[in-house]
N, C-alpha and C positions, 0 to 999 in steps of 0.2 A: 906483449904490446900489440900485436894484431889482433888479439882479440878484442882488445881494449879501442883500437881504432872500429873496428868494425859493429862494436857497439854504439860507438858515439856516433857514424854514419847512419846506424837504422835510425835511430833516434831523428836526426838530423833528416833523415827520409818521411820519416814519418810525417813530422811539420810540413814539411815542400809538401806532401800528398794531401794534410788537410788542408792546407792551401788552395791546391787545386781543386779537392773536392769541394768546396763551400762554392769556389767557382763554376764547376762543372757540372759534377753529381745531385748535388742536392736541390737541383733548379725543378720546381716540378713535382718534387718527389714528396711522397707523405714522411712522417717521421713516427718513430714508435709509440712516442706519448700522445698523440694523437691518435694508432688506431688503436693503443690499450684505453683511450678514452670511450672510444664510440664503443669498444669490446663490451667494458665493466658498466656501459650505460644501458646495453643490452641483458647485460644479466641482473643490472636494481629493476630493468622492465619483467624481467621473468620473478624475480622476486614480487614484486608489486601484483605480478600475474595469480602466485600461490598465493598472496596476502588474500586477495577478491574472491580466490577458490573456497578457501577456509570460511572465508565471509562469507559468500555464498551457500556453502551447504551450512552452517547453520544458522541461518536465515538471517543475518544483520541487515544485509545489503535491499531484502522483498521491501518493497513498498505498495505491498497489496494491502495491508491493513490502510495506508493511506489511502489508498485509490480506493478500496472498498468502502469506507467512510464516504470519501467524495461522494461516491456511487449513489450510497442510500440516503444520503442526505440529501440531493438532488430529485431522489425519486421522491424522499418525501415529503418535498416541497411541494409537487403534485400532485400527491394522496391528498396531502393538508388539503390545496387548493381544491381538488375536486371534491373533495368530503363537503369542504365551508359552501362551495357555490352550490353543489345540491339542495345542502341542507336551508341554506338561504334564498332558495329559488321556491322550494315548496312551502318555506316557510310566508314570503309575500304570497305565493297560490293560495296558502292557510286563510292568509288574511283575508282575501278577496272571497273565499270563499264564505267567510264566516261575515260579512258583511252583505252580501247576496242575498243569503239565509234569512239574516237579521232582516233584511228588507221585505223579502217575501212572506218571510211571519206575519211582521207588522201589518201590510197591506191587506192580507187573507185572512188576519183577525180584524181590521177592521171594515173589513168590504162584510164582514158579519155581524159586526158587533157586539165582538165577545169577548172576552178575558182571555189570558192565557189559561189557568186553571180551566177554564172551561173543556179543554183539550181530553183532561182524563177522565178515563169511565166515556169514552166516544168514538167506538174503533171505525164509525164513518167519519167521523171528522178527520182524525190523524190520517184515514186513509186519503184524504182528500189534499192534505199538506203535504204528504209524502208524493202523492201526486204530482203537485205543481213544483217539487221542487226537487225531485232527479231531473230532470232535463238541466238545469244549472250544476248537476252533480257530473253528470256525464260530460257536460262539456269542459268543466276544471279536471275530470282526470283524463281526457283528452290530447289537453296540454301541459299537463304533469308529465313527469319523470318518475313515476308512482306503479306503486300494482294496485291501488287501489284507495279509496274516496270516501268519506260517511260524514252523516250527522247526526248527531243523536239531543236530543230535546227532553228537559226535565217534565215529562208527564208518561202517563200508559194507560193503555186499553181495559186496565181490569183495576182497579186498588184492591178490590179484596182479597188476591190472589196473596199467598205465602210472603213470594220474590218479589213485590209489587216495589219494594225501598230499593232495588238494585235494576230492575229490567224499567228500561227505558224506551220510547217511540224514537223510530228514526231509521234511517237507510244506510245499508253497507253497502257500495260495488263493489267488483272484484274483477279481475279479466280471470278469466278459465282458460288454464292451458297454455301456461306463457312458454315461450322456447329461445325467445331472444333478449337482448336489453331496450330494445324497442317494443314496450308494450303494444300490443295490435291484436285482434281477435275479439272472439265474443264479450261480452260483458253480462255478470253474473249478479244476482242481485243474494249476497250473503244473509241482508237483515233490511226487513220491511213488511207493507204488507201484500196478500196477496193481487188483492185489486188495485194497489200501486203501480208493481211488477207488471202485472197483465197491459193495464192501461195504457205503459209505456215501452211495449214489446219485449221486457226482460225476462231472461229463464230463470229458474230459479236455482242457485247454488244449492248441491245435495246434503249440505249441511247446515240448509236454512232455516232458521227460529224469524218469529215475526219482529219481536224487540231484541237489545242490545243488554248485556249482562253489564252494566258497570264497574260490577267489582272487579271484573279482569281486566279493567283500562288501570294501571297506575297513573298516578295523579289527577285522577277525572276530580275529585273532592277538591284539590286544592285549585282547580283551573273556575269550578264551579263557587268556589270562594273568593275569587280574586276582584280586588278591587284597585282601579286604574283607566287612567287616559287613554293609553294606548293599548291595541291590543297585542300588540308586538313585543309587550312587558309579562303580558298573561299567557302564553306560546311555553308549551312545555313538550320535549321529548320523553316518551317510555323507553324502556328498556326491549329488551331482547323478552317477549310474551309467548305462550303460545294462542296458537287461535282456538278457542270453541270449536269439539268437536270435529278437526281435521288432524294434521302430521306437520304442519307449519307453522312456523316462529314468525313473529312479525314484530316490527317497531313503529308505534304511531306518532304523529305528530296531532300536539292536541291543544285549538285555539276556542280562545271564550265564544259563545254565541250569546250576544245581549238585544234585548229589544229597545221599544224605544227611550224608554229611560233609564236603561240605561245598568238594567240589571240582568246579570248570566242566569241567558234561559237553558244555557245547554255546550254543548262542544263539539268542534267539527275539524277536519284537518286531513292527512295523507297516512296511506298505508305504506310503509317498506319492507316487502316479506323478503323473507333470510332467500328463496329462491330467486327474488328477483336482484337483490343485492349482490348474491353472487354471480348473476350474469352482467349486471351494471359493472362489478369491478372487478375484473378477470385478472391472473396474475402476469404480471411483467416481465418478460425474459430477460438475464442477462448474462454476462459472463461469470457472474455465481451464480445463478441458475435461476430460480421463477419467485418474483419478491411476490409475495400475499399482502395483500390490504384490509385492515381491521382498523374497525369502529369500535371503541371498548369503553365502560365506566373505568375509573382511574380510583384506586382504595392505595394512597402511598404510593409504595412501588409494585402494587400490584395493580392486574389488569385482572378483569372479571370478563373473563372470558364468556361464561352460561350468562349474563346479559350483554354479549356484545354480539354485532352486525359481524359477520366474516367475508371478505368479498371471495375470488374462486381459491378453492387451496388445492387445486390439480397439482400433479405431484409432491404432496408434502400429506403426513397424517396429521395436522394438525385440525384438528375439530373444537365446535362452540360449547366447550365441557370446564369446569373446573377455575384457576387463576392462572397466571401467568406471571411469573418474578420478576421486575426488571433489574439488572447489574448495569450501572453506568462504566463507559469505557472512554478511552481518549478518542478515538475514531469513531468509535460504534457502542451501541447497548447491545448488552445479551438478555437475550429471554428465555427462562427455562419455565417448560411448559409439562408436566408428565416426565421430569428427565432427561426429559428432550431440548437438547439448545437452538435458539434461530437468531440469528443475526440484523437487527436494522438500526431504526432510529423511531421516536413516536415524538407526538407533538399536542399539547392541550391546543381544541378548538374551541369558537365560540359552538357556545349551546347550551339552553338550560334543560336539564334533566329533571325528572320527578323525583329522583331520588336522591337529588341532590350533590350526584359524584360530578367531579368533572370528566368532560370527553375527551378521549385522546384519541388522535389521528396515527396509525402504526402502522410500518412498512418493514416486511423482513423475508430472511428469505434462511431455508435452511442451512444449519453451519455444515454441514457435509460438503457443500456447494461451495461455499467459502475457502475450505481448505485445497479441496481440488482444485482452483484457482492458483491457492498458494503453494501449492506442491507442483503446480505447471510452471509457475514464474520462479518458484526454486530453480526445478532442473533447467529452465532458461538460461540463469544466472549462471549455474553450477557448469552446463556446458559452455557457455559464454568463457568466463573464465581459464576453462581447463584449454580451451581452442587459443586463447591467448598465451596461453603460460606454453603449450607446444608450439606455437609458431615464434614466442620470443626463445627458447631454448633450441629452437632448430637451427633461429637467426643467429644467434650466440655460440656454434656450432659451428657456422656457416665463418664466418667472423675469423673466429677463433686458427679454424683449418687456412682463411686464407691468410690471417698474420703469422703462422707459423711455418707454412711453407716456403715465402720469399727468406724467413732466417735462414733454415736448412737448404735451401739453395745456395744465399750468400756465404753460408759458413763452407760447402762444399768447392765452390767457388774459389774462396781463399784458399782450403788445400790443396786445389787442382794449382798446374803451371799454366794451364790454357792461358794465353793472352787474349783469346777472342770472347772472354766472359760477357753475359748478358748482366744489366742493371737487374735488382730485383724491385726496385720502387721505393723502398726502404730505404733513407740518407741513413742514417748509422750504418746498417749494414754494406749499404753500396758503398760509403768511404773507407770503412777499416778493410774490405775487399780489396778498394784500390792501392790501399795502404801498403798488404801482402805482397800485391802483382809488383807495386814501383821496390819494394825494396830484393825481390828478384829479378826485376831488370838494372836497377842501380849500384853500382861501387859506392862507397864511399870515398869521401875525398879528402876530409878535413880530421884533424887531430881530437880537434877542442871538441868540447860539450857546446851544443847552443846553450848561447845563457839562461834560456828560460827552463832547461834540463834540470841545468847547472844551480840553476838557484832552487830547485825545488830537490833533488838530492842531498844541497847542501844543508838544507833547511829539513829535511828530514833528520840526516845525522846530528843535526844540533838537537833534535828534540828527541832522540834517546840519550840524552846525558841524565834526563829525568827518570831512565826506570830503574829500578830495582836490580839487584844482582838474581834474582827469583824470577823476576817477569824479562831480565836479558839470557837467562838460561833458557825460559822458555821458548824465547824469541828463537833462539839458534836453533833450538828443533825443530822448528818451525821450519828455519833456513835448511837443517840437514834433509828435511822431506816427513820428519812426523808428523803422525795424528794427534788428535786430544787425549784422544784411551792411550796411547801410545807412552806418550806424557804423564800421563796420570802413574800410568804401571813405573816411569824410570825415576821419578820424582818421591813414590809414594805416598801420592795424593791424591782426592777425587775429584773427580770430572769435572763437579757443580766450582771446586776449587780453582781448577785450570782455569775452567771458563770466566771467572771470576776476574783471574788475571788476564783473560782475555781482551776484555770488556776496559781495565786499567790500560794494556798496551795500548789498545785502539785509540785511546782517547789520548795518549801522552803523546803519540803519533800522529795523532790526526787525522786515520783512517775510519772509513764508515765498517768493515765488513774481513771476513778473511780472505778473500777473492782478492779484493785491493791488498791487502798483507802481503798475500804471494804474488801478486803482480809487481809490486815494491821490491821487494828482495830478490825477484829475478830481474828486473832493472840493474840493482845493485850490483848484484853478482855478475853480470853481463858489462857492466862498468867497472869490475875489480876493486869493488869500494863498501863490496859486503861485510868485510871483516872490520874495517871502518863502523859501519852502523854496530854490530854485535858487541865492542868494545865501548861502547859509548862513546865515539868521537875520540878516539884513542890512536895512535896511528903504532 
């Protein structure tokens, strides 16, 4: 019976203490479900940490291909533009020039009174027009953005000559010796004659002929056929040429020359040599490395590069050789040139060609550059990530160490008798502590169960009326201090079996776990009312 009293006073202690702890203890204090929240919220962060590592190395997360798109689609919004306003700026110079021409024809043949026809088979006369009409020559490439300036007129100095159907009268300048994109310096006189040149203090280019070869101008036939209002409908761009007798590529621009009624006496317009084009459009730095700018005819998806303009291609070996493949991309187009890929975007300009391709404006830069970009903004990422995933797994650590210290203090706590124990912050652990301490200073007083004992004991034993004679054997080994292997061996049954009936008792019982099991039946037992439960409600 004193044990039986002494049971029913812890019990009865126990309540008074949580009493006082809800009171006392727990004012303040954090509780476990809350720091096992912030714990396991630290480690879905670490988790989240490795998800972005693995994303990051292999490459989900780079949005360089974005940004690289933005990049060149931006730059070559300003190739486009600088290409069009060039080409649109020499193309009015064209006009004006060819309307100058046109004037000083007219006037020079009529201050003589002669035909046009009259010109050929007259190396003083043409000398005499070419005379009067470099000085207008010289001052539109002046203020051109040009390397150089001509005009060439349907007549010549000889008919009976061979080439007499192709070589035409008229003047080429040229600047000699260019080294910047601001043309400046001498001026060379490529194609005229010589008493023109002299007359108007020019030297002569070392690769100078008196007339102009027309069959090396493409389009000159179709510009010298054209019929129209405007001359800005007769305006035709060549291709990528080379020049007569030098090492230089050029592209001309090439407008009608009409007299007065109105019929094309000839063609005139601007020169753009491939060296002056490359110092006009230098390459652009950026964080993929130097975009190049090309001028190119357009065949499909191909680019014809051996007719196209190349602005500088300083670090890159890309040369005016061969075609050029384009591959459309969601960001960007690739272009394979020789095997070789570059990265941009390209854009048809206005412009009419002699040969009828369209012009595309092309901005790119090599894909080497590209990737070095994307393999720095990997390892960005890649370190990013891993820097996150160690500072959330240290934090997780950190966490971790301080919620499980205040338990092993509180539990050490409980076994000591000290009465002067310290709070560990923790309300579960600082109550069942206080729990311990009051029911070693306390006697018990009272006989009875409190009711609220009372009815959950009782209420226990009414719900093993429901087991089995197999799951109340079990039960008892349970109560005698066996294991499940234990059980299994005295039963001869297997383990998955036991367990089985485990999982039945728990439930006919009510309990969540075996921890509560044997917490239950040392209650019981300590109430003298174990054998009670084992019997099913049996006395």
């Amino acid at each position: 019976m004193t044990s039986n009293k002494n049971a029913k006073g812890g019990i009865a202690v126990l309540l008074q203490s949580r009493r006082l702890a809800k009171t006392d203890i727990s004012a303040g204090n954090r509780s476990i479900g809350r720091s096992l929240v912030l714990y396991w919220l630290c480690m879905a962060l670490a988790m989240l940490a490795a998800a972005l590592l693995l994303l990051s190395v292999t490459g989900v997360l780079s949005r360089t291909a974005r940004q690289f798109g933005e990049t060149a689609a931006l730059q070559q919004n300003n190739t486009a533009a600088l290409f069009t306003a060039q080409m649109d700026a020499l193309s009015a110079q064209g006009i004006e020039l060819s309307e100058t021409v046109s004037g000083e024809l007219e006037r020079f043949l009529a201050c003589r009174s002669l035909s046009f026809d009259a010109l050929n088979d007259d190396p003083t006369l043409i000398a005499e027009l070419e005379t009067a009409l470099i000085p207008s020559l010289e001052t539109t490439m002046a203020g051109s953005t040009c390397s150089g300036v001509y005009f060439c007129l349907d007549a010549t100095a000889n008919t009976s000559l061979p080439q007499s159907k192709t070589s035409r009268m008229g003047v080429y300048l040229r600047y000699s010796g260019l080294r910047s994109a601001h043309p400046s310096g001498s001026t060379a006189c490529f194609r005229g004659t010589v008493d023109a040149a002299r007359a108007n203090g020019l030297q002569l280019h070392n690769r100078w002929n008196p007339e102009l070869d027309t069959s090396l101008i493409p389009g000159y036939r179709q510009v010298m056929t054209w019929e129209g209002d405007r001359l800005s409908g007769g305006c035709l761009w060549t291709e990528r040429v080379p020049l007569l007798d030098t090492w230089e590529n050029v592209t001309l621009l090439c407008v009608p020359v009409r007299d007065g009624s109105g019929t094309v006496r000839g063609v005139c317009g601007m020169e753009l040599s491939e060296l002056y084009f490359g110092l006009s459009h230098s390459t652009v730095s950026g964080p993929y490395g130097s975009f190049v700018m090309l001028l190119a005819p357009m065949n499909g998806d191909t680019l014809l590069l051996d007719k196209a303009m190349l602005g500088s291609t300083e670090g890159t070996n890309l040369s005016a050789s061969g075609e050029m493949k384009i591959r459309g991309g969601r960001d960007y187009d690739t272009f394979i040139w020789n095997d070789t890929a570059y990265l941009g975007k390209y854009q048809i300009i206005p412009g009419r060609l002699a040969d009828g391709y369209p012009l595309a404006a092309v901005t790119l830069v090599p894909e080497s550059g590209y990737h070095n970009r994307a393999q720095s903004a990997r390892i960005g990422w890649v370190m990013g990530s891993l820097g996150f995933l160690v500072g959330m797994l240290a934090l997780a650590a950190a966490l971790s160490r301080r919620f499980s210290m205040p338990i092993t203090q509180g539990f050490a706590a409980a076994r000591s008798q000290e009465q002067d124990w310290q709070p560990t912050g923790i309300r579960e652990i600082d109550e069942l502590t206080a729990y311990f301490h009051s029911r070693l200073r306390e006697r018990p007083s009272e006989d009875a169960l409190p009711w609220q004992v009372e009815s959950l004991v009782s209420e226990l034993i009414d719900r093993a009326k429901g087991l089995t004679s197999t799951e109340r054997v079990i039960l008892r080994y349970y109560a005698e201090g066996y294991a499940v292997k234990d059980i299994s061996g005295l039963l001869f049954i297997s383990v998955g079996t036991v367990k089985g009936h485990n999982s039945h008792i728990y439930s006919k019982l009510g309990v969540n776990s075996y921890d509560s099991l044997k917490a239950y039946l040392d209650i019981l037992r300590r109430c003298e009312r174990l054998e009670e439960l084992l019997q099913g409600g049996g006395k």
